[in-house]
N, C-alpha and C positions, 0 to 999 in steps of 0.2 A: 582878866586874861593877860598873861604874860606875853608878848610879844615875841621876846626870844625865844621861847619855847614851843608857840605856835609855827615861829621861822622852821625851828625843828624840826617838826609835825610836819609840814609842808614840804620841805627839802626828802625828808624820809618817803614820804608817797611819790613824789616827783621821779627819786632814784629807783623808785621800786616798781614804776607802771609809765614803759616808754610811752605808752599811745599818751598818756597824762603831760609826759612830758613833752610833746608835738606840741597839746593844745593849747598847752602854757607856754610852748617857744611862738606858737601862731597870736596867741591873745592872753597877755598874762593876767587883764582884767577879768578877764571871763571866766577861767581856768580859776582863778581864784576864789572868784564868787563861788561857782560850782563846786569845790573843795570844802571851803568851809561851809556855807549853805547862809553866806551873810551878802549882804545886797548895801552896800556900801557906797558912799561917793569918791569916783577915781581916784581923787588927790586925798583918799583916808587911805585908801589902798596902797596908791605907787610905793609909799616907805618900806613896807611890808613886802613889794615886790622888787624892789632895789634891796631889800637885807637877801629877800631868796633866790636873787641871781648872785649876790657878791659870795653868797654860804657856797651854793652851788660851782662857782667858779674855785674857791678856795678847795673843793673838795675832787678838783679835777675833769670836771663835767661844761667846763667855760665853753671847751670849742663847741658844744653843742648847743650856745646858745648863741651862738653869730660871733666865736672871738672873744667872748668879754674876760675869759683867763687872760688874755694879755693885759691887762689893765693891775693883777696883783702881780705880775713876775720885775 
């Protein structure tokens, strides 16, 4: 599985089901798990969640995640 592409995958559901996007701003472990339906250990995850908030934030959606668009401006 491509990683980039799953980023993809992930950022496109996120922008497309706010209550999705709450559980993933509250626990992006969890929210992750749940999404893809993999049960992974955190630190295989966090990469994957650090590319889906920098995607996210590039795509204009940062202030929704606590500010982190200020981080590419």
């Amino acid at each position: 599985m491509e990683i980039k592409a799953k980023v993809e995958e992930i950022v496109a559901k996120l922008q497309a089901n706010p209550a999705l996007m709450k559980a993933f701003q509250a626990n992006p472990i969890k929210a992750l798990e749940q999404m893809t339906g993999l049960d992974l250990p955190d630190e295989q995850l966090q990469p994957v969640i650090t590319a889906v908030k920098a995607k996210l934030a590039a795509s204009g959606l940062g202030e929704k995640l606590g500010g982190l668009g200020g981080l590419f401006q």
